[in-house]
FIKE-372168 format. One line per field, with one value per residue: residue number from 1; x negated, y negated, z negated of N, C-alpha, C in turn. Coordinates in steps of 0.2 Angstrom, whole numbers, plus 5000, padded with zeros to 4 digits. Each point is the difference from the previous one (the first is absolute). Example, Ala and Ser with C-alpha at 12.3 -4.5 7.8 and 13.67 -1.06 7.14 Angstrom:
2
nr	1/2
neast	4934/5002
nnorth	5028/4995
nup	4961/5004
caeast	5004/4996
canorth	4994/4994
caup	5000/4999
ceast	4996/5004
cnorth	4994/4995
cup	5000/4997
***
This chain:
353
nr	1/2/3/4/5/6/7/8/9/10/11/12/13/14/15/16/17/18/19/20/21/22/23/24/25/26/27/28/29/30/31/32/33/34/35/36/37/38/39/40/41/42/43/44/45/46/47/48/49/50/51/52/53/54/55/56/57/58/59/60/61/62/63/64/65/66/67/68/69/70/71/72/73/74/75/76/77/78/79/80/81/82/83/84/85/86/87/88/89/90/91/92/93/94/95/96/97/98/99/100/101/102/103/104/105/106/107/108/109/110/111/112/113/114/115/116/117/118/119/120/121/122/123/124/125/126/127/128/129/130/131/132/133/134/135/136/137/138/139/140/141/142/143/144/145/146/147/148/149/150/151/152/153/154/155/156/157/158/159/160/161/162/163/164/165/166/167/168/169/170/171/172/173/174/175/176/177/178/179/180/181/182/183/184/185/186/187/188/189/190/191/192/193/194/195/196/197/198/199/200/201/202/203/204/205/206/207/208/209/210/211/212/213/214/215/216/217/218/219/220/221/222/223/224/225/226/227/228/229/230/231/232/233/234/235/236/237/238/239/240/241/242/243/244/245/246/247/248/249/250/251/252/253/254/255/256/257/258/259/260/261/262/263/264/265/266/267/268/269/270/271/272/273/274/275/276/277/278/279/280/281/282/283/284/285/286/287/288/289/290/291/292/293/294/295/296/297/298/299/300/301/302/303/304/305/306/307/308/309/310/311/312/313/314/315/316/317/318/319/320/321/322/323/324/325/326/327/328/329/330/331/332/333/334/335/336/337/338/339/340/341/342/343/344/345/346/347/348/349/350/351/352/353
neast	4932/5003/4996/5002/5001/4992/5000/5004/4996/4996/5003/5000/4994/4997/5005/5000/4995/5001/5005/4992/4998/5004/5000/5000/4994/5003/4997/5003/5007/4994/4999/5006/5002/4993/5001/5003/4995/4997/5006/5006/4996/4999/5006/4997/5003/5005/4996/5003/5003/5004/5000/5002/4994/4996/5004/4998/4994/5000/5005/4997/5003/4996/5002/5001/4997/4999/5001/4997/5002/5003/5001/4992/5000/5004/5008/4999/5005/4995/5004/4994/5005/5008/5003/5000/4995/4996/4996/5000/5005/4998/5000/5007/5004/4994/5002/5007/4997/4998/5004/4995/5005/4993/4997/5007/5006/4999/4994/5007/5002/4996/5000/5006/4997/4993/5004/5005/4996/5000/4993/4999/5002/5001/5003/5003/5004/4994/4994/5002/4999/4995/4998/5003/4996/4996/5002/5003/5005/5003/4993/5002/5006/4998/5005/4996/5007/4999/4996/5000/5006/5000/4995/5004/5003/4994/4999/4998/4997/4995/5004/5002/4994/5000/5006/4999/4990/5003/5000/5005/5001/5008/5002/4996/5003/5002/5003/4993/5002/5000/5006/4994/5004/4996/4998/5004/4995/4998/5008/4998/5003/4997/4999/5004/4995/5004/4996/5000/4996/4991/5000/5005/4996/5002/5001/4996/5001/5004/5002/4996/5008/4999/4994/4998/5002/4994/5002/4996/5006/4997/5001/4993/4999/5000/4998/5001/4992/4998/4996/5001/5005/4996/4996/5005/5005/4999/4993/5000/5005/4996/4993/5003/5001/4993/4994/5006/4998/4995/4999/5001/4994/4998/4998/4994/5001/4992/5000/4999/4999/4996/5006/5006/5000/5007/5005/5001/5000/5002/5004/4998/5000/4998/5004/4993/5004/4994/5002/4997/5003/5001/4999/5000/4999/4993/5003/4996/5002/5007/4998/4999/5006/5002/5003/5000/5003/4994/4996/4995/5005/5000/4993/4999/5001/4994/4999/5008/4999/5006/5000/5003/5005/5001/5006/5002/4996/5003/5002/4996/4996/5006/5001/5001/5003/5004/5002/5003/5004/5004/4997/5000/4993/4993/4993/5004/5002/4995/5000/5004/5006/5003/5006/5006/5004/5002/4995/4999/5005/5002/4995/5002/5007/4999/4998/5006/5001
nnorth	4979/5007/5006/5006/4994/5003/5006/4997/4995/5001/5004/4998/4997/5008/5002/4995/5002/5005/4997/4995/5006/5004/4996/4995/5003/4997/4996/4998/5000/4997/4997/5001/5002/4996/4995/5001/4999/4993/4995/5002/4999/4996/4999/5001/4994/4997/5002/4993/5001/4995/4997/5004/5003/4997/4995/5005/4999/4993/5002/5004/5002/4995/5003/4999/4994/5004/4992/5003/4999/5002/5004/4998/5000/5004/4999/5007/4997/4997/5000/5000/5005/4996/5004/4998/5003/5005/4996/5002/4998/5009/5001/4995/5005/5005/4999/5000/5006/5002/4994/4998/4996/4995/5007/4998/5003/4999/5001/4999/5004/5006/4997/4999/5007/5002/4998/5003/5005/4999/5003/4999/5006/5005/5003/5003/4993/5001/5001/4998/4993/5000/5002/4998/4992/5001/4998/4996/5007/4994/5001/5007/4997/4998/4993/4999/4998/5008/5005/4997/4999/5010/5003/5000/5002/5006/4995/5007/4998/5004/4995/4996/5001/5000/4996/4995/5002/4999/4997/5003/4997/5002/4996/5003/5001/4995/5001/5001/4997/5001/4996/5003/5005/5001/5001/5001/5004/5002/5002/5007/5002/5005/5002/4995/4997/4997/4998/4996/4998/5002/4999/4994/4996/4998/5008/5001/4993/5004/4996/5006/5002/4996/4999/4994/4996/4998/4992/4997/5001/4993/5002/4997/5006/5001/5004/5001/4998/5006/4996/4991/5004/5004/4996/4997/5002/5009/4999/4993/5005/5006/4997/4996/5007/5004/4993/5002/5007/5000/4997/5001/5004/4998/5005/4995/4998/5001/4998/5004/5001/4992/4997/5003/4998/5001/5004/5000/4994/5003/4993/4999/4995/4997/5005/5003/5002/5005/4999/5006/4996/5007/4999/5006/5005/5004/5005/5002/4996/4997/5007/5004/4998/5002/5007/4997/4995/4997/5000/4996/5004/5004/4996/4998/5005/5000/4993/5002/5007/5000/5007/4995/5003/4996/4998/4996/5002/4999/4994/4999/4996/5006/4995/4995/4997/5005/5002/4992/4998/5003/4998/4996/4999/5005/5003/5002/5007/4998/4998/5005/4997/5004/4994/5001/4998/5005/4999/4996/4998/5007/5003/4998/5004/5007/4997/4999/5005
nup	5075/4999/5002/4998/4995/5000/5000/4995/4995/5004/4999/4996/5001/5004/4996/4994/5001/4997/4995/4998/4999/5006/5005/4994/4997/4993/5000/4996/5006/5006/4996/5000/5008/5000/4996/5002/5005/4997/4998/5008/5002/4994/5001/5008/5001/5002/5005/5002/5006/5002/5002/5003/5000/5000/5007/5003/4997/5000/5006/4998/4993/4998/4995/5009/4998/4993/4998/4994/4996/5004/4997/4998/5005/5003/5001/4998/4996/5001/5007/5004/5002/5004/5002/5006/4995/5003/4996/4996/4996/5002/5007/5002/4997/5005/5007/4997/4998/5006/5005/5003/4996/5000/4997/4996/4998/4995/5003/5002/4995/4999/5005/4999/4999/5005/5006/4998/5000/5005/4997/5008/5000/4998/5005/4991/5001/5007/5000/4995/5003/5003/4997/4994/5004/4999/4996/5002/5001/4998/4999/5001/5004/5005/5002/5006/5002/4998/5006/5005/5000/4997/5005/5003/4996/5001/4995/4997/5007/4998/4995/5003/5002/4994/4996/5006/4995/4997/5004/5005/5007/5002/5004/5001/4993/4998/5006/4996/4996/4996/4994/4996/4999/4999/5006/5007/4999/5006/5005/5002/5006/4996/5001/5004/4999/4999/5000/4995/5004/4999/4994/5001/4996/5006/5003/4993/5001/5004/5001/5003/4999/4999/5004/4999/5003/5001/4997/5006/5004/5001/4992/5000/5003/4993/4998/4995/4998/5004/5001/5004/5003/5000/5000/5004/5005/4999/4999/5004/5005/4997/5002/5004/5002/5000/5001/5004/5001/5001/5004/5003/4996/5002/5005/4995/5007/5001/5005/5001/4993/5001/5005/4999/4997/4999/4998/4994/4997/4994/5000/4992/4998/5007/5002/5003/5003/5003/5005/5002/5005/4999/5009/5002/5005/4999/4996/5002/5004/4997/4998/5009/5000/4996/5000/5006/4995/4999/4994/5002/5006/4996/4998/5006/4997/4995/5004/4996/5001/5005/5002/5005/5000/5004/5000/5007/4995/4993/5004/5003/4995/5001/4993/5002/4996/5001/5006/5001/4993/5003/5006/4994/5002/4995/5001/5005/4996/4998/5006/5004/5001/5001/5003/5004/5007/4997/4999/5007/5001/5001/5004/5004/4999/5003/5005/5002/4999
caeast	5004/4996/5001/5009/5001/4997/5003/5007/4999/4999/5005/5006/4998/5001/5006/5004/4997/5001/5008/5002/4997/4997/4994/4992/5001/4996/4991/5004/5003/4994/4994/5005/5001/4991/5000/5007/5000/4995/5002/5005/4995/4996/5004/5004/5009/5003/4996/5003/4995/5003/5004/5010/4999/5000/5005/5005/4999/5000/5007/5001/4999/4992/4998/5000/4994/4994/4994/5000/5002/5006/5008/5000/5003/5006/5003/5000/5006/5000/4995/4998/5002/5007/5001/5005/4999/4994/4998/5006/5000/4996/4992/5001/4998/4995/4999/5002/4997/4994/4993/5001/5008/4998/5003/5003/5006/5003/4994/5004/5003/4992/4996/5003/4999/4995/5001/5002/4993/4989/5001/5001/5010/5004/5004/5005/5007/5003/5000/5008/5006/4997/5000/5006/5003/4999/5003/5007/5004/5001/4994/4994/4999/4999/4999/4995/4999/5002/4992/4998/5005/4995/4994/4997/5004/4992/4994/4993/5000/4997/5006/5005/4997/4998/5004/5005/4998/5006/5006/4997/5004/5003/5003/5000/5001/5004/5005/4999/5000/5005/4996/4999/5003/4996/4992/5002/4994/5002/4999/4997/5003/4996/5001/5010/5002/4995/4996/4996/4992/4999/5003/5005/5002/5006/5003/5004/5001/5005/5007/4999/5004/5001/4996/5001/4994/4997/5003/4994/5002/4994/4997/4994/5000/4994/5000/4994/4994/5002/4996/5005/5005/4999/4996/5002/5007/5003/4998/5005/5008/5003/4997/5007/5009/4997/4998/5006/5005/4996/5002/5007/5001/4997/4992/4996/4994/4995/4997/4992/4995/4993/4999/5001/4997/5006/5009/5004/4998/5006/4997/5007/4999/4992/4996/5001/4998/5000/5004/4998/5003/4993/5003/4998/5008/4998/4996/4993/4995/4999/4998/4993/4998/4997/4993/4992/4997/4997/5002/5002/5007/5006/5002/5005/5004/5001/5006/5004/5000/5004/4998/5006/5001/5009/5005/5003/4995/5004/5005/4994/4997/5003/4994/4995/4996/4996/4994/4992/4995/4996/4997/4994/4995/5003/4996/5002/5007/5000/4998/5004/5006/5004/5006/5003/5001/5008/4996/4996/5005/4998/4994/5000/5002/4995/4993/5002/5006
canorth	5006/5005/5004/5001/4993/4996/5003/4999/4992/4999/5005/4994/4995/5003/5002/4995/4997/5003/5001/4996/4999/5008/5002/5002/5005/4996/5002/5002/5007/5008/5001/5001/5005/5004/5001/5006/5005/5003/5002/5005/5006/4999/5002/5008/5000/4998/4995/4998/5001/4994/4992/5002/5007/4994/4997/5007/5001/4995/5002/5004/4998/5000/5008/5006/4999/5003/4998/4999/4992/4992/4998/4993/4996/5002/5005/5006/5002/4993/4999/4992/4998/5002/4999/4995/4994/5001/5002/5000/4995/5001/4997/4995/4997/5000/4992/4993/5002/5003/4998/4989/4998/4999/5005/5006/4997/4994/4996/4991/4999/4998/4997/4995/4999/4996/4992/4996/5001/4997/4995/4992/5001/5004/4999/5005/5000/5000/5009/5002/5001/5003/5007/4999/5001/5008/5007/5000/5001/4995/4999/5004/4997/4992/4998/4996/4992/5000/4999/4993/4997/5000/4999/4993/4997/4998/4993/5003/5003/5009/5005/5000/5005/5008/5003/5002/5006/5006/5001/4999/4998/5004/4997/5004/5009/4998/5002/5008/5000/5001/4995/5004/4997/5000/4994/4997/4999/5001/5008/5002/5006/5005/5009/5002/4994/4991/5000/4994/5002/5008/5004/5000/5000/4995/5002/5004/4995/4994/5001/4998/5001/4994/4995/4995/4998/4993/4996/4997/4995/4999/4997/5006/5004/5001/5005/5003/5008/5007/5004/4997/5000/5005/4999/4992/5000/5006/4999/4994/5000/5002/4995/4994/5002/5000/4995/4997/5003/4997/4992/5001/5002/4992/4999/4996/5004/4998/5003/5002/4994/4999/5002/5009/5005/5002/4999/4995/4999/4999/4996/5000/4995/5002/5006/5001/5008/4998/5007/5000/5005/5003/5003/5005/5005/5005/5000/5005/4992/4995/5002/5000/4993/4998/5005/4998/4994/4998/4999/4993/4997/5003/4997/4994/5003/5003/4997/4997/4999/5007/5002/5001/5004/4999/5006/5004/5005/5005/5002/5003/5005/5000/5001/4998/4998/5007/5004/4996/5003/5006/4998/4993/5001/4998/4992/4995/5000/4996/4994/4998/5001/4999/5001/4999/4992/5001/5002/4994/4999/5006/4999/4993/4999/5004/4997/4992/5003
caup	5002/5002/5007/5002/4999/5008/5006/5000/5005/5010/5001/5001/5003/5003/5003/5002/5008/5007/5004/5005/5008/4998/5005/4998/4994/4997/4997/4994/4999/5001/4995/4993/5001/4999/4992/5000/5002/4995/4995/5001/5000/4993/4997/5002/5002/5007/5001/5006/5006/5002/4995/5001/4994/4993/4998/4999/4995/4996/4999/4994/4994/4999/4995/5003/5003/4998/4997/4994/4995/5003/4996/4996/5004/5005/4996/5002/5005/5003/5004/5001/5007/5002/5006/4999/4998/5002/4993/4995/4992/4994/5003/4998/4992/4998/5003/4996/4991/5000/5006/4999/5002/5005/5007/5000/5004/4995/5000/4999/4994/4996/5001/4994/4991/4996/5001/4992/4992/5001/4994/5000/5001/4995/5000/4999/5002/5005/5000/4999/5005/5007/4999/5000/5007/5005/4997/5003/5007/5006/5003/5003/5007/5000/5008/5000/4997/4992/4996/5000/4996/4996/5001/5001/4991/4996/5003/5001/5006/4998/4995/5007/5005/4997/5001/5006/5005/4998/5004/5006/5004/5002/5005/5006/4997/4995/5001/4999/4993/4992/4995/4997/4993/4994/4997/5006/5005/5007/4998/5007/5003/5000/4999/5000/4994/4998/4997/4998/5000/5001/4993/5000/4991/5000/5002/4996/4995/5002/5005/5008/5005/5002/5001/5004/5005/5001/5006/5000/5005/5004/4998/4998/4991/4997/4994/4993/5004/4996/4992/4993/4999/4996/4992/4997/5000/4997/4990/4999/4997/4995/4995/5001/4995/4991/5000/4998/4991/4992/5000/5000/4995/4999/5001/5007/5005/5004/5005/5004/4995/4999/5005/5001/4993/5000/5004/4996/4995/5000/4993/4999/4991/4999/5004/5006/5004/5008/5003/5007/5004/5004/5003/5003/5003/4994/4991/5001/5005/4994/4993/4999/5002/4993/4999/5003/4998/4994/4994/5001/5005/4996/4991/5003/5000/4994/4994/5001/5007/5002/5009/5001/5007/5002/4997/5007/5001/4996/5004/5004/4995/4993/4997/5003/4995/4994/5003/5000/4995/5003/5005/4998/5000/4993/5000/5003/4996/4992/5002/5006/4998/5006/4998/5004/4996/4995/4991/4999/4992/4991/4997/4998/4993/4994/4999/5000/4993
ceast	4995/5002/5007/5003/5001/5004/5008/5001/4999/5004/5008/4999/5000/5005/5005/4997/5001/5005/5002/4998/4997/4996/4993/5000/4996/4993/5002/5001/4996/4996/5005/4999/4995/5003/5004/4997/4993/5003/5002/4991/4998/5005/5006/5005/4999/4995/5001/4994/5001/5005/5006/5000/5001/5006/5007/4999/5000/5009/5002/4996/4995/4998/5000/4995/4994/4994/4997/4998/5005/5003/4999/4999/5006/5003/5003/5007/5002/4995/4999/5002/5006/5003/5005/4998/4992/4996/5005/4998/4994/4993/4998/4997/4993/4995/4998/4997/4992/4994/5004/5004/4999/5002/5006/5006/5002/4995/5002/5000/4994/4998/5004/5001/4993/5001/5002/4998/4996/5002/5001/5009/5001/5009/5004/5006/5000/5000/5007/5006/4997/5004/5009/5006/4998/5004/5007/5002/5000/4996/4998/5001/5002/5000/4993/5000/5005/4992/4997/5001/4995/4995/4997/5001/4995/4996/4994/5001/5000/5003/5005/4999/5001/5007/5003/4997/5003/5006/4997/5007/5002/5006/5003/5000/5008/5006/5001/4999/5007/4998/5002/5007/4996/4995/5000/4995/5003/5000/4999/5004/4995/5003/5007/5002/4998/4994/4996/4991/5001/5004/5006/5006/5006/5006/5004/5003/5005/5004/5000/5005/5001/4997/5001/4992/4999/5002/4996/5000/4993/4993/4994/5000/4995/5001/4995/4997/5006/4995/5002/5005/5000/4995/5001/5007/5003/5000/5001/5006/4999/4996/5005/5006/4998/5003/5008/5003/4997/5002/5010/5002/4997/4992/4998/4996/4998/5000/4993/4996/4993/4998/4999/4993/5002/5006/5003/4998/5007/4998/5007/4997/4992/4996/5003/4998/5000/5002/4995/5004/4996/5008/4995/5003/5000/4999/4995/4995/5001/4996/4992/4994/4998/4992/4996/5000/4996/5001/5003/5005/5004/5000/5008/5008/5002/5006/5005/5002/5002/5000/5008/5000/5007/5003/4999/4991/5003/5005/4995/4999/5002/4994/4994/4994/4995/4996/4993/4996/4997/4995/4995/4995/5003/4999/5004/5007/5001/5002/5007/5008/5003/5007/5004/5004/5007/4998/4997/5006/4997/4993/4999/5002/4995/4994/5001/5004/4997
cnorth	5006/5002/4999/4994/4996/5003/5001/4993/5003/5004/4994/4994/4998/5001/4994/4995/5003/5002/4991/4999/5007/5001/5002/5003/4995/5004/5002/5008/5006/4997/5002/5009/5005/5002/5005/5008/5004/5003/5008/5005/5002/5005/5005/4997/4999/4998/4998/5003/4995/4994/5005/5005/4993/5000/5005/5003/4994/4999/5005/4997/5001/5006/5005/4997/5004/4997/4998/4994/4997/5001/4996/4993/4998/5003/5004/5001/4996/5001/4994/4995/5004/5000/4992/4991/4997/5000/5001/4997/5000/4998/4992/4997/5003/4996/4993/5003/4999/4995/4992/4999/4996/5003/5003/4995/4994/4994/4993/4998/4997/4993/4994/5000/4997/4993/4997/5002/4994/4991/4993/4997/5002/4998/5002/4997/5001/5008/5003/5001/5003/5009/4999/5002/5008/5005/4999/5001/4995/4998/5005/5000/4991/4998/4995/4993/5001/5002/4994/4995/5001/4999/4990/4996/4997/4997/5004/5001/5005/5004/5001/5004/5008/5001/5003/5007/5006/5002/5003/5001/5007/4996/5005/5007/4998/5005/5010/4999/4998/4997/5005/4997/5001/4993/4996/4999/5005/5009/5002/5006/5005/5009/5001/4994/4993/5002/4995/5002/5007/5002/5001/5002/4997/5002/5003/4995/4993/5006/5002/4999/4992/4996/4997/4997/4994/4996/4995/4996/5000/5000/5005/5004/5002/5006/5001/5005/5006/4999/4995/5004/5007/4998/4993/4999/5002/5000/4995/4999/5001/4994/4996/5002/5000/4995/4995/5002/4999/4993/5001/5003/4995/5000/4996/5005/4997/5005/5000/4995/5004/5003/5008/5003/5004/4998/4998/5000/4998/5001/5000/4999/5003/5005/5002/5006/4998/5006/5000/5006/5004/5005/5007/5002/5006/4996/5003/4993/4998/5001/4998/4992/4995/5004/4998/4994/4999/4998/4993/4997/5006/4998/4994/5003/5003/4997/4995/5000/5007/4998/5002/5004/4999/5009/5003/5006/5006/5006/5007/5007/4999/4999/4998/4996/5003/5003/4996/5000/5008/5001/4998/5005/4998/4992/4991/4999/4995/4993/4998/5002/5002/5002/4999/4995/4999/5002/4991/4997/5001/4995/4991/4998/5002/4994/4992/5000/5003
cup	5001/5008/4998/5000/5009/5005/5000/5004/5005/5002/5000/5001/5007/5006/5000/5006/5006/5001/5003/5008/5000/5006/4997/4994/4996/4996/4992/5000/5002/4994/4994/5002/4999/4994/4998/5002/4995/4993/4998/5001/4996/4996/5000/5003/5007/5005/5008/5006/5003/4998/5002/4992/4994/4998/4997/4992/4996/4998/4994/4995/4998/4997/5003/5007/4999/4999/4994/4999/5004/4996/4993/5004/5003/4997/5004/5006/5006/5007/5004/5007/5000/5006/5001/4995/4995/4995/4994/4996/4994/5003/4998/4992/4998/5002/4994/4994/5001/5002/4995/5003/5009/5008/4998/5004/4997/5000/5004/4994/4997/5005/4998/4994/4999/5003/4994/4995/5001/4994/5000/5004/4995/5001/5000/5002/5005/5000/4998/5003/5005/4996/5000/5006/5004/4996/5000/5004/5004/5004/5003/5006/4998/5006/4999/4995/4991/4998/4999/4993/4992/4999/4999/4995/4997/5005/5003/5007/5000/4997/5005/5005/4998/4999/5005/5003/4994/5005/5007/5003/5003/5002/5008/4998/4998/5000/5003/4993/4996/4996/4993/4993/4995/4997/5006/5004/5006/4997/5009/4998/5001/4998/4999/4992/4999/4994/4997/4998/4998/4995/5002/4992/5000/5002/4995/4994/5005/5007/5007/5003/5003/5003/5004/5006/4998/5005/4998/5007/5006/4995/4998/4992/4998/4994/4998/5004/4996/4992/4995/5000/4994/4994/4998/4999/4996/4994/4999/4997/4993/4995/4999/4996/4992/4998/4998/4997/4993/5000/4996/4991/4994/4996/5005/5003/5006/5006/5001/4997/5001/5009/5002/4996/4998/5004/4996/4992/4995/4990/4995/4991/5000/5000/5006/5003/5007/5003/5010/5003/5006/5003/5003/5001/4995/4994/5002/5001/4996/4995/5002/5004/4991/5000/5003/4998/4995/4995/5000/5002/4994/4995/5000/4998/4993/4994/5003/5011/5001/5009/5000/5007/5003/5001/5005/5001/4999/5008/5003/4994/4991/4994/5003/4994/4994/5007/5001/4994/4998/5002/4999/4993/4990/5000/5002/4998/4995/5002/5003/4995/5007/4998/5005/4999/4999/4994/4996/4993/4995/5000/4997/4993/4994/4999/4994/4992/4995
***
């Protein structure tokens, strides 16, 4: 990463620590804030006199922070903290583009993809179901003894451990919560509304008038992290619903072949197209999240392989699919298809006919 790179990471590193404990100011957020303060001088903008001036300015839309080159990084309409619900979705996704999955929010998930790469597992049918299972509303709350029940399915001790650290316990929240109609993970009463996690994409794709509460009696609860439930759940649904209506048209299809290589490999008298579903909030991140890969991670793309994007994007950002090929570098244009995933048919046809 460069400077600006650097001092976005500490900057939300930073601050998702220190919304766990604000007696103290994490070592991240005054090293993100130094950064900030070199950058905005360098470059004439906004320059904080204290963490209240920072945060007052990281609230507004980055393009009116004043620091040249963030807007090849960041997208310009987009600021990096909200009131009410603290870093936003786009901070999130530069978190999960930029740094080792390791450190991002999803780094459960990674740590059971390389459990089932390592050459002496390779265990694409359980890997399947583990993802499968995470990606079904029914699952994004669970009582103790249905985590158990899964987890413990698999013989691998550690494979059993890792799933259940996708989950964490809310047993003693349950009943300040709502069961989302959409993807069914927990919705919270925030700014006069239910709200499912920071984005809330869920609000514009099902029925709020109605909700109902979790009945869970004496027993322990558990729900998807916030970051499984946005980069495993959400682009899950629509992997699964694809996955069935192809099947349904009487294409064979493979789930997350060669161990998530991809999200669906879908065959048909011997050929085969791979389809990857790549969720971002922006056509801007999606686009420049290719732009900063190397030659060698975009060749993986050059044949017989389309970058799906689920629909419910579109809801957010009309055209979303033409904006992200807009977006995308020439260079990396040759290599990347991006389609929406109401086009995934047609193109099928066209390739297979």
């Amino acid at each position: 990463m460069n400077k600006i790179q650097d001092m976005l990471y500490y900057l939300i590193i930073g601050l998702q620590k220190w919304s766990d404990q604000y007696s103290q100011i994490p070592e991240e957020l005054h090293k993100g804030m130094l950064m900030f303060i070199e950058e905005a001088a360098r470059s004439g903008g906004k320059i904080p006199t204290d963490l209240h001036s920072l945060l007052q300015i990281l609230h507004e839309p980055s393009r009116e922070w004043g620091i040249e080159g963030l807007v090849e990084y960041y997208p310009e309409e987009a600021s990096l903290v909200e009131e009410f619900i603290g870093i936003t979705p786009d901070a999130e996704d530069f978190i999960n583009t930029y740094i080792s999955p390791d450190e991002a929010q999803q780094r459960n998930m990674y740590t059971i993809l390389k459990f089932c790469r390592d050459e002496s597992r390779n265990l694409q049918t359980e890997y399947t179901q583990i993802r499968t299972f995470l990606s079904q509303p029914m699952n994004a709350v669970l009582s103790a003894f249905q985590l158990a029940q899964f987890a413990e399915s698999f013989r691998d001790r550690e494979l059993s451990i890792l799933i259940r650290h996708c989950y964490e316990e809310i047993t003693s929240d349950l009943a300040n919560y709502r069961k989302c109609p959409h993807c069914g993970w927990t919705l919270e009463y925030k700014q006069g509304q239910w709200r499912c996690n920071k984005e809330d994409i869920c609000h514009a794709l099902a029925d709020f008038e109605r909700l109902t509460q979790y009945d869970y009696r004496d027993e322990r609860v558990y729900r998807l992290l916030p970051g499984i439930q946005r980069y495993v759940l959400l682009p899950g649904l629509s992997e699964l619903k694809l996955a069935d209506s192809l099947q349904r048209k009487g294409y064979e299809v493979a789930l997350y072949p060669n161990i998530d290589e991809y999200d669906l490999a879908v065959s048909q008298d011997n050929h085969r197209i791979l389809l990857d579903v790549k969720d971002f909030k922006s056509p801007w991140m999606l686009a420049n999240y290719f732009n900063q890969k190397q030659l060698s991670y975009l060749e993986k793309y050059e044949e017989q392989v389309f970058v799906v994007v689920p629909k419910y994007r579109e809801v957010v950002y009309p055209s979303y699919g033409k904006r992200t090929s807009g977006f995308l570098k020439e260079s990396t244009r040759k290599f990347i298809r991006i389609i929406m995933e109401h086009e995934v048919e047609d193109k099928l046809k066209e390739a297979f006919f």
